[in-house]
C-alpha positions in Angstrom: 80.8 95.0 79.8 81.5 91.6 81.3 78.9 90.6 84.2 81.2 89.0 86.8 80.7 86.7 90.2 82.6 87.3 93.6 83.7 84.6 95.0 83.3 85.5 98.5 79.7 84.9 97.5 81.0 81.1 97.5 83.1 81.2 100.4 81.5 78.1 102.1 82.2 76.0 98.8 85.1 77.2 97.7 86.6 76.2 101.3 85.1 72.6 100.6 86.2 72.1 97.1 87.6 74.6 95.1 87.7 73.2 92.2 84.4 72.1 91.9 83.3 75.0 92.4 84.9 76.4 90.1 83.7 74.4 87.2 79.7 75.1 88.6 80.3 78.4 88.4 81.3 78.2 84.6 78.2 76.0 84.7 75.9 78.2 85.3 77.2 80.9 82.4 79.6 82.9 84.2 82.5 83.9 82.1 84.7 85.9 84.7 85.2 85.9 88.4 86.4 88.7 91.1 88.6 86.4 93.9 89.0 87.4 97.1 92.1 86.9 99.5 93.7 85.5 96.9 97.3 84.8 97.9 97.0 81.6 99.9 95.0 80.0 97.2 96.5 81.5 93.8 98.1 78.8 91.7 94.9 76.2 92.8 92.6 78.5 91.7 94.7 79.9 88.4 94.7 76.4 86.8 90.9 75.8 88.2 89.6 79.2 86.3 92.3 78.1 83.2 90.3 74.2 83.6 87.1 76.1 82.9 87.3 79.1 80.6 87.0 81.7 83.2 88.9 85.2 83.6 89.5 87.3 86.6 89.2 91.2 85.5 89.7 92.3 89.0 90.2 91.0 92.8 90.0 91.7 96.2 92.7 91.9 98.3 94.1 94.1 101.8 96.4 96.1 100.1 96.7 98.3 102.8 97.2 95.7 105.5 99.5 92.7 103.7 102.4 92.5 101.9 101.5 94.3 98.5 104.5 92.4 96.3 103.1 89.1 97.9 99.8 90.1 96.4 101.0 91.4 93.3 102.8 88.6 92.6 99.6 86.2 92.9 97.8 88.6 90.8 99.8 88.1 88.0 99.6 84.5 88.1 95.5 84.5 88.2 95.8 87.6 85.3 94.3 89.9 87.6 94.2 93.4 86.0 92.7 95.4 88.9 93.6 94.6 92.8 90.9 96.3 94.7 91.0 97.2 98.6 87.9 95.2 100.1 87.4 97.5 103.3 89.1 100.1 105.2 87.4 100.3 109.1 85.0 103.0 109.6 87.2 104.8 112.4 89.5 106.1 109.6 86.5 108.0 107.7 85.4 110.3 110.6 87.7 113.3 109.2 89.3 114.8 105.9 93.0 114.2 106.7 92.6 110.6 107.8 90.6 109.9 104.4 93.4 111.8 103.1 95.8 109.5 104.8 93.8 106.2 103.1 94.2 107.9 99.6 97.8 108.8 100.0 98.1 105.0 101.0 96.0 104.0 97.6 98.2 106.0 95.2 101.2 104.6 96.4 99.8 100.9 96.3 98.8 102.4 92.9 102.2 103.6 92.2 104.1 100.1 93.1 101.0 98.1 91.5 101.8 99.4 87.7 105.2 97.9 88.2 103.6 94.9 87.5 101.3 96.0 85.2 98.4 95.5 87.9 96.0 98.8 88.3 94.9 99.7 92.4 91.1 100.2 93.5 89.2 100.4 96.6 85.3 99.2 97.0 82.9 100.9 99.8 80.4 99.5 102.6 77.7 102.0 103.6 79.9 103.9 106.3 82.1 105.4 103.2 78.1 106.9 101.8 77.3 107.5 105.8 80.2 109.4 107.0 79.8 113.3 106.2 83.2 115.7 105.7 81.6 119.6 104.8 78.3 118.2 103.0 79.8 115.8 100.8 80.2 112.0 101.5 83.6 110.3 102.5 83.9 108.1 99.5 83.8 111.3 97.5 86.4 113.0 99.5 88.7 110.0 98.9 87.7 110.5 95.1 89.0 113.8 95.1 92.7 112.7 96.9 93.2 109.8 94.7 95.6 110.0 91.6 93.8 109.7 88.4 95.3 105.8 88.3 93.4 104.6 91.3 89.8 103.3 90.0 86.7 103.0 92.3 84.6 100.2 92.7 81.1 100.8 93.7 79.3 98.6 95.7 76.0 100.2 94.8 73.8 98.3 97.6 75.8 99.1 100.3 75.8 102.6 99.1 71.8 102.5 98.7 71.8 101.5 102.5 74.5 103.7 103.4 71.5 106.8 102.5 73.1 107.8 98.7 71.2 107.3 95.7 73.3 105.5 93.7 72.5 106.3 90.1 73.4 110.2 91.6 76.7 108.6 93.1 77.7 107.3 89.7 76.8 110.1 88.0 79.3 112.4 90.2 81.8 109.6 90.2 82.0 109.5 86.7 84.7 107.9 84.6 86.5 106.3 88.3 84.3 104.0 88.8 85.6 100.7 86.4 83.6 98.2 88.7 80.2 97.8 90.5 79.1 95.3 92.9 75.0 94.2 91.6 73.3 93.0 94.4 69.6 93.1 95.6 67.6 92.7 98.3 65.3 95.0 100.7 68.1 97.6 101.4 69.2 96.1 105.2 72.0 96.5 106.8 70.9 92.3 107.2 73.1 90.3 105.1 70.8 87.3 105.6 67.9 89.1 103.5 70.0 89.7 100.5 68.4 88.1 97.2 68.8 87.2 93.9 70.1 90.1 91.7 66.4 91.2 90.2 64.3 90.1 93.3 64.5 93.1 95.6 64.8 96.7 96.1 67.3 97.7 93.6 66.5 99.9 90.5 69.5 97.2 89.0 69.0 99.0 85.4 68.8 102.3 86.4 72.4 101.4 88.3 74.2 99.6 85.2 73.1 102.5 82.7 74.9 105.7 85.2 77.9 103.8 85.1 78.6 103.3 80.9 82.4 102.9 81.5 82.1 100.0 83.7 84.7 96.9 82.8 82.8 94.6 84.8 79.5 94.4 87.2 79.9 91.8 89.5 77.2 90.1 91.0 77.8 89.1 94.9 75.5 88.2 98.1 77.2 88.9 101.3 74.9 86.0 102.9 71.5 84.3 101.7 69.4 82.0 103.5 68.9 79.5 100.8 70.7 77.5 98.2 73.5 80.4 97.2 74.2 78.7 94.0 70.4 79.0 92.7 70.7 82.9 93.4 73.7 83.0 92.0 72.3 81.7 89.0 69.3 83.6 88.7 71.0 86.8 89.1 73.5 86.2 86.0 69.7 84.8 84.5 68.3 88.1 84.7 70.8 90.3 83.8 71.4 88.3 80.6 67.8 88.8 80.1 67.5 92.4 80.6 70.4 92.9 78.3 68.8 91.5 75.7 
């Protein structure tokens, strides 16, 4: 399993200097990275992650809002292997045929995706753990519509606050689940109070041993009030060390 870095977590820096930031990130240890809205940027960043050693496994992207070809195509050029669907509103998983709806719109991103070799995924926020159809949570509704070619990627501290357990969420997920998203802090819906992957709330071990088919775990703060590149390395710190 490769331990991986959104780079939404970098927004700020990547906006200023891409490459740079870049090359810090391989700095600091990482070996792979999981871009984000990637289109606009793709050929900059491919010969900045080339520059520096670094791989992409997988990527986020609006599949089901943009021009899929268009994001395909930049895929490809960054060696993206999975394009994964960042967020799809809450309004759409209130009933069973709109969530439905959002996996019939998965499998046929997924469908058009393997023309390019390029497998199709979608990530949660807490509304997907939240949201309730007959007992069972929405994300696992969308589970059960999706063809067996669409992965999941777990964001397991969103699903923490969104009332699931997560280790029990991976365990029922099983074998779709190809990605996680480590992250740690006090369980908030406060992106602020996020921390350093090891310095909160999360049973973090507990999360990476329920999910033993995982390609990549990829460690991401949604916000932190502090120096972001000091968590960022001290998350990839500890998980190197607990692996040991």
């Amino acid at each position: 399993m490769t331990y991986s870095l959104q780079l939404y977590t970098l927004r700020t820096a990547m906006a200023e200097d891409l490459p740079r930031t870049i090359r810090r990130v391989a700095e600091l240890g990482y070996t792979a990275v999981e871009p984000y809205n990637f289109v606009a940027t793709a050929q900059e960043l491919a010969e900045a992650l080339a520059a520096n050693g670094l791989s992409a496994p997988s990527g986020h992207a609006p599949l089901l809002r943009d021009d899929q070809d268009e994001i395909f195509e930049a895929a490809r050029t960054l060696g993206i292997g999975t394009v994964i669907d960042p967020h799809v509103e809450r309004r759409h998983w209130t009933s069973e045929a709109d969530i439905r709806a959002t996996a019939e719109a998965l499998n046929a991103a997924a469908t058009k995706g393997a023309g390019y070799g390029i497998t199709v995924g979608y990530h949660n926020h807490e509304f997907e753990l939240e949201e309730r159809i007959d007992g069972s949570s929405a994300l696992e509704v969308l589970a059960r519509h999706l063809d067996p070619e669409v992965v999941l990627e777990v964001d397991t501290y969103w699903a923490a606050v969104g009332g699931e357990d997560p280790v029990e969420l991976l365990g029922r997920l099983g074998d779709r689940v190809r990605f996680v998203h480590i992250k740690d802090g006090p369980l908030t819906r406060n992106d602020k109070e996020q921390v350093a992957v090891g310095r909160g709330a999360m049973r973090v071990w507990d999360v990476l041993g329920a999910a033993p088919g995982l390609e990549a775990a990829v460690v991401e703060l949604d916000d932190f009030d502090g120096d972001v590149f000091t968590a960022v390395a001290d998350s990839l710190a500890y998980l190197k060390e607990g692996k040991k």
